[in-house]
C-alpha positions as CSV (number, residue, x, y, z in Angstrom):
1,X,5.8,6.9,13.1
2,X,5.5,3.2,14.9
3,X,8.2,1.1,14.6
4,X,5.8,-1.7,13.0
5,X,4.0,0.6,10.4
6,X,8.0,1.2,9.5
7,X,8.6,-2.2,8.5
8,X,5.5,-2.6,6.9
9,X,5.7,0.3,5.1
10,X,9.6,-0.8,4.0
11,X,8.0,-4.2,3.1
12,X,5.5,-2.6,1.5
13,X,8.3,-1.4,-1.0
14,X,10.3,-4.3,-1.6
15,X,7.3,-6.3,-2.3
16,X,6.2,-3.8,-4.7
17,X,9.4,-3.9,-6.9
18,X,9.7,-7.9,-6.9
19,X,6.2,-8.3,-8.1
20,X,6.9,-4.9,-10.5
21,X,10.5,-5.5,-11.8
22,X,13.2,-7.6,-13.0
23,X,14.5,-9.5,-10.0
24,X,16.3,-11.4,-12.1
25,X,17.8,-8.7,-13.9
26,X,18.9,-7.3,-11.0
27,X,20.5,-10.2,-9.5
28,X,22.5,-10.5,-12.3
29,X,23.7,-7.0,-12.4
30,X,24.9,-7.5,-8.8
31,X,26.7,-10.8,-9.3
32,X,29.8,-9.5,-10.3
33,X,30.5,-6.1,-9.2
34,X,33.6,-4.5,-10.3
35,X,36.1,-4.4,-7.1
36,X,37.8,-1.6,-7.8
37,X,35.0,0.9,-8.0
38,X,33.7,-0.4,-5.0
39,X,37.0,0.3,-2.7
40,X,37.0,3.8,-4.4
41,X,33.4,4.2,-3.3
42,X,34.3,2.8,0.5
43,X,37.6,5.1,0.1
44,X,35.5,8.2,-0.7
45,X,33.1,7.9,2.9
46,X,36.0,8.5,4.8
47,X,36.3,12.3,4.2
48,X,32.4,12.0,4.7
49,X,32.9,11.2,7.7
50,X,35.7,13.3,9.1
51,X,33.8,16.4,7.6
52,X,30.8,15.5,8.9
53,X,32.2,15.4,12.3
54,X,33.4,18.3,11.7
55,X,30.7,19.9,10.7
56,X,28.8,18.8,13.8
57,X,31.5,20.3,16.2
58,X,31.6,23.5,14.2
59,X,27.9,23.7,15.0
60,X,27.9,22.7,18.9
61,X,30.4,25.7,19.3
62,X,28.3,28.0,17.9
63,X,25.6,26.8,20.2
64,X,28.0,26.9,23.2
65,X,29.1,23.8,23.7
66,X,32.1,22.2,23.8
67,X,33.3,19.1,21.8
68,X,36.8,17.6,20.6
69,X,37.2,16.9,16.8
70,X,37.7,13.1,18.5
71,X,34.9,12.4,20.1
72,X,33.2,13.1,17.3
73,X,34.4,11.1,14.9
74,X,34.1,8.3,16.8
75,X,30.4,9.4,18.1
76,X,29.4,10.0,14.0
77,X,30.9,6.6,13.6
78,X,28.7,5.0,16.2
79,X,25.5,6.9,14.8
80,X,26.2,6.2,11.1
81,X,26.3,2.4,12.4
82,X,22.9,2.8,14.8
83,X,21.2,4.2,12.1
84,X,21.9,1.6,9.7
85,X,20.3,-1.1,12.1
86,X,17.4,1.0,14.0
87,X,14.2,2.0,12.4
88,X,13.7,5.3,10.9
89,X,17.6,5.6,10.2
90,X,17.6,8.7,12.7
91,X,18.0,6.4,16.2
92,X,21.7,7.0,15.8
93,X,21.9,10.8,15.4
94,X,19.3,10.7,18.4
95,X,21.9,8.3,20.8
96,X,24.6,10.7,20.0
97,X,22.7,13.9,20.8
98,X,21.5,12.2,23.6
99,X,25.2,11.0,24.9
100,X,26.4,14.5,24.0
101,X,24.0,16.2,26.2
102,X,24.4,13.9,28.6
103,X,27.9,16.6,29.7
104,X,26.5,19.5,28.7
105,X,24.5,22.1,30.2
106,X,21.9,22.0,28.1
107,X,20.9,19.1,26.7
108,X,18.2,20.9,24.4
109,X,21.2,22.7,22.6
110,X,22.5,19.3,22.1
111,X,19.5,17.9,20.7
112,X,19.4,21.1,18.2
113,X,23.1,20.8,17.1
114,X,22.3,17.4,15.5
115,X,19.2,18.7,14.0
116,X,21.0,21.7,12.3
117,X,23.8,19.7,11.1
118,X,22.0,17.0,9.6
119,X,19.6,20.0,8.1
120,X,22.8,21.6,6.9
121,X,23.4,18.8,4.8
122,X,19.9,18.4,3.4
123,X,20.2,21.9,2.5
124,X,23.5,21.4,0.1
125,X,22.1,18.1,-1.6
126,X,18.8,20.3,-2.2
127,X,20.8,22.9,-3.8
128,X,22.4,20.7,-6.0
129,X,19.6,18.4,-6.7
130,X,18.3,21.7,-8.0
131,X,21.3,23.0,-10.1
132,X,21.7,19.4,-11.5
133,X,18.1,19.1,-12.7
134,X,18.4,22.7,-13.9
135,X,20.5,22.2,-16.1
136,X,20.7,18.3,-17.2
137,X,16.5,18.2,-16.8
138,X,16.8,14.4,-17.9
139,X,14.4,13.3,-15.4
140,X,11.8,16.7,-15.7
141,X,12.3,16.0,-19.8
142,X,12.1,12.1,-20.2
143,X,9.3,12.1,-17.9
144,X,6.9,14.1,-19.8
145,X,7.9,12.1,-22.9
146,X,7.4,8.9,-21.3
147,X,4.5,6.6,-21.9
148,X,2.2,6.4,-18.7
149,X,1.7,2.7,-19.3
150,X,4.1,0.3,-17.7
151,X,5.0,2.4,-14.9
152,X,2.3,1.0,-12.2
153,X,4.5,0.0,-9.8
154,X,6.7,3.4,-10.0
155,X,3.0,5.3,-9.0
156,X,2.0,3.5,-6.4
157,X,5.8,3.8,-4.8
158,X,5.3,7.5,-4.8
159,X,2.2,7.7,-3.4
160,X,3.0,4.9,-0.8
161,X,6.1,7.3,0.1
162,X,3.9,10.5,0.3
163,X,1.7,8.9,2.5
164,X,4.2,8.0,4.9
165,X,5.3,11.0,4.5
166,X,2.4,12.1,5.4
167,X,2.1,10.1,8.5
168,X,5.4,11.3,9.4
169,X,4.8,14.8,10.0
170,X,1.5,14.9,11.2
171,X,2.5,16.2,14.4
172,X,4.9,18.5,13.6
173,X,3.8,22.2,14.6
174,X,5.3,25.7,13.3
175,X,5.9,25.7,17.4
176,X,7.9,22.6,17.3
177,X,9.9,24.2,14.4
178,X,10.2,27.8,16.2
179,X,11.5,25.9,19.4
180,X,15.5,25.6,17.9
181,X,14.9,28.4,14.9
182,X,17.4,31.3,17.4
183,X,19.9,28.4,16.9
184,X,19.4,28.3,13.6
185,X,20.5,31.4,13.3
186,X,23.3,31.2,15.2
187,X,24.8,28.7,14.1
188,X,23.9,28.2,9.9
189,X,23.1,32.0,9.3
190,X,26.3,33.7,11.9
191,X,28.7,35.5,10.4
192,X,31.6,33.9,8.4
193,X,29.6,30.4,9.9
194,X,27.3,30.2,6.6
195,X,30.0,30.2,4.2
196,X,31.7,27.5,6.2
197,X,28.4,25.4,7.0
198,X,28.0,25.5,3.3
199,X,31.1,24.8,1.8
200,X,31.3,21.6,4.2
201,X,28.1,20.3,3.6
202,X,29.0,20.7,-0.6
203,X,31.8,19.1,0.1
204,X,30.2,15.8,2.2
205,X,27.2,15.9,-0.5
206,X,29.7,15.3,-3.2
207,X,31.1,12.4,-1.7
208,X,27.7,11.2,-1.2
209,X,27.5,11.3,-5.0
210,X,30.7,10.0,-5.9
211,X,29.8,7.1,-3.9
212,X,26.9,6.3,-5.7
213,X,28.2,7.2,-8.9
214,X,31.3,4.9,-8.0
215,X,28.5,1.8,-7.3
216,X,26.7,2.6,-10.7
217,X,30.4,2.1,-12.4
218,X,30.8,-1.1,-10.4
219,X,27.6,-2.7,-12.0
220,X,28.9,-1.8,-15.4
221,X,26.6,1.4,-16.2
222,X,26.9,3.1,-19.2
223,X,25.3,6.3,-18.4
224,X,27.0,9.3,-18.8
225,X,28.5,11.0,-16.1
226,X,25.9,14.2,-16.3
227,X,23.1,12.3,-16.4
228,X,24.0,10.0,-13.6
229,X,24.8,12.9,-11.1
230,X,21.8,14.3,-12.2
231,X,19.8,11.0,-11.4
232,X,21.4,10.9,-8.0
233,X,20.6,13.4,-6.0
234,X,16.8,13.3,-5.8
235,X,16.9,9.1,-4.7
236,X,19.4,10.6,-1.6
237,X,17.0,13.0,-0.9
238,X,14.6,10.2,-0.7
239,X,16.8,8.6,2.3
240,X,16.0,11.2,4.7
241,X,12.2,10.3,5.1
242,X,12.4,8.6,8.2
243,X,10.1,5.3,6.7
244,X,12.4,2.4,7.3
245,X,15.2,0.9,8.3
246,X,18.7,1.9,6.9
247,X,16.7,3.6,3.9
248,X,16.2,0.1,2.2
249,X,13.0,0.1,0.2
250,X,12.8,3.7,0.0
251,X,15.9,4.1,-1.8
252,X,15.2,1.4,-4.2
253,X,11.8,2.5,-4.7
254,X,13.0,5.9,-5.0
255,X,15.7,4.7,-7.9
256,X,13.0,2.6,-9.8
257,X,10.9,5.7,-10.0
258,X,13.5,8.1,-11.0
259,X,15.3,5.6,-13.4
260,X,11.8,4.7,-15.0
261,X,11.1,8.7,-15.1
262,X,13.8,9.5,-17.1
263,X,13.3,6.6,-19.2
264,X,16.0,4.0,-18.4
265,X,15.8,0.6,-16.6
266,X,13.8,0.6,-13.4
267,X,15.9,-2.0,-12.4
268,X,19.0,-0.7,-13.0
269,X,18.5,2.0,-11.1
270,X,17.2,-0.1,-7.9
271,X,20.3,-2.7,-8.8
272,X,22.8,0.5,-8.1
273,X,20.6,1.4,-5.1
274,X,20.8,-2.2,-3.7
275,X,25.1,-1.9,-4.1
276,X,25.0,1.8,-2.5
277,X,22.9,0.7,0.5
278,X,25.7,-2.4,0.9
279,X,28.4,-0.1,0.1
280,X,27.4,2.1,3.4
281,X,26.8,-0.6,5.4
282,X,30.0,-2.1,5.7
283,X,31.5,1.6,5.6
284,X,29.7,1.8,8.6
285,X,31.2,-1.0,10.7
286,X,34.0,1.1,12.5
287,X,31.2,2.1,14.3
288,X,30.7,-1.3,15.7
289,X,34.2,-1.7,16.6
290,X,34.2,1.8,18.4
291,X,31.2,1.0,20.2
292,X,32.7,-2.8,21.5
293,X,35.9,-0.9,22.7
294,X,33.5,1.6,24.7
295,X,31.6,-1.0,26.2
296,X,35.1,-3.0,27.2
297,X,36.3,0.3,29.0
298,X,33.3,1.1,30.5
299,X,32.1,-0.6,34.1
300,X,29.3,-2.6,34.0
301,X,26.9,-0.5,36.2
302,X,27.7,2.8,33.9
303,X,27.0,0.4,30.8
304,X,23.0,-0.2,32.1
305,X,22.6,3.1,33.2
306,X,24.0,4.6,29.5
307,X,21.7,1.9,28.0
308,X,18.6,2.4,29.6
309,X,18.9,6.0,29.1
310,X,19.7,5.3,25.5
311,X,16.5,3.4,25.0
312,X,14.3,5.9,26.5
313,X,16.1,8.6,24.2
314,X,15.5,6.8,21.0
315,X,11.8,5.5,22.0
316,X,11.4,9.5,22.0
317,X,11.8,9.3,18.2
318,X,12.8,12.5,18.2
């Protein structure tokens, strides 16, 4: 998907929900956020992070290659930052499979480690998206309950999101798919490598959730803790479509839509949204320092080189 049909389509969105909701409901709720929850909510994507890396080094070894616990920290940290500020919200992973490659022997294995890690993590919030609405169905039940009137806005977010969905994979081909599916296997389904690919990703999900739920707390939500994580799940799970930048309009739209479906405050639910996508923006900044203390160690002719190669990686859009 084009860069420009990206920001349309993220425009798209946010133009939706100040025509369709509360704007200045929602202002309100974020004019005087509760510091406290907010630190714990920065506080809790450290771990995130950490394990993520580690889950990303745990899968290049089962691929073959080699890669210290350090670097990739500091390499997640750089993509968690890129991808807050490039289209599609994937241009980061992309740099750093790209950069990791870049001393490997094979640079398609690199390429593939990213993909299976961020897939590993997809697959735990999917599980317990799942388990949540299995067995607190607030959104399934309210929804069916719920008046169709009123909830314009909400529809036409959906489809607007399926159709860039849509868009999105178009070109994707069960070859494309079977290209990395040996590494799959190797390195989500090997033995003893499962049980530790999952437990991780459980583990990063739930602070993805806590987060969130921490942000909700901050705005002064009432909702009880079941329903909340319930809630939660499916409007990360809305992140990953690559449709714009940083997940902003997405993620609100997805939160107005779930909110309104289980029959609360659309703009409650994009108020929280708007404080989570903050919240992992500025837990993202390391990333910015990392990359500025790179750059000073690094001589000027490696710098346009790395750059140029960079861009070409992430025009890929891979």
């Amino acid at each position: 998907m084009h860069t420009g049909l990206r920001l349309a389509f993220m425009a798209l969105c946010l133009g939706i929900m100040a025509y369709t909701l509360d704007i200045s409901h929602i202002r309100q709720s974020l004019s005087a956020p509760s510091p406290g929850w907010l630190l714990l909510a920065l506080l809790l994507t450290l771990p995130q992070v950490f394990l993520s890396a580690w889950r990303w080094q745990l899968t290049t070894h089962a691929l073959g290659l080699s890669l210290s616990l350090r670097r990739a920290v500091s390499e997640y940290y750089i993509a968690t930052f890129l991808n807050q500020l490039l289209p599609g919200g994937v241009g980061g992973d992309v740099a750093r499979a790209w950069r990791h490659g870049h001393r490997q022997a094979s640079r398609t294995r690199a390429f593939h480690a990213v993909m299976i890690e961020r897939a590993s993590g997809q697959l735990a919030l999917l599980l317990i998206a799942g388990i949540m609405l299995a067995t607190h169905p607030v959104v399934l039940t309210s929804f069916h309950r719920s008046e169709p009137s009123g909830t314009t806005g909400q529809i036409l977010l959906a489809v607007l999101a399926g159709i860039g969905s849509l868009l999105l994979f178009r070109t994707s081909t069960r070859k494309a798919l079977a290209r990395f599916g040996h590494h799959i296997a190797l390195s989500l389904c090997g033995s003893h490598l499962w049980i530790k690919q999952l437990s991780g990703s459980l583990v990063i999900v739930a602070t993805y959730i806590g987060a969130y739920a921490c942000c909700a707390r901050a705005l002064g939500s009432t909702l009880d803790s079941l329903t909340l994580l319930a809630l939660i799940p499916p409007v990360l799970m809305a992140m990953a479509l690559p449709l714009s930048i940083g997940g902003w309009g997405v993620r609100e739209g997805a939160a107005a839509l779930i909110w309104a479906s289980a029959g609360l405050s659309s703009s409650e639910g994009v108020a929280i949204s708007v404080a989570y996508g903050a919240t992992v923006l500025v837990s993202s900044l390391p990333g910015a320092i990392v990359m500025l203390m790179r750059r000073q160690n690094t001589p000027p002719h490696q710098q346009t080189s790395s750059h140029r190669a960079g861009e070409a990686a992430v025009e890929q859009d891979i």
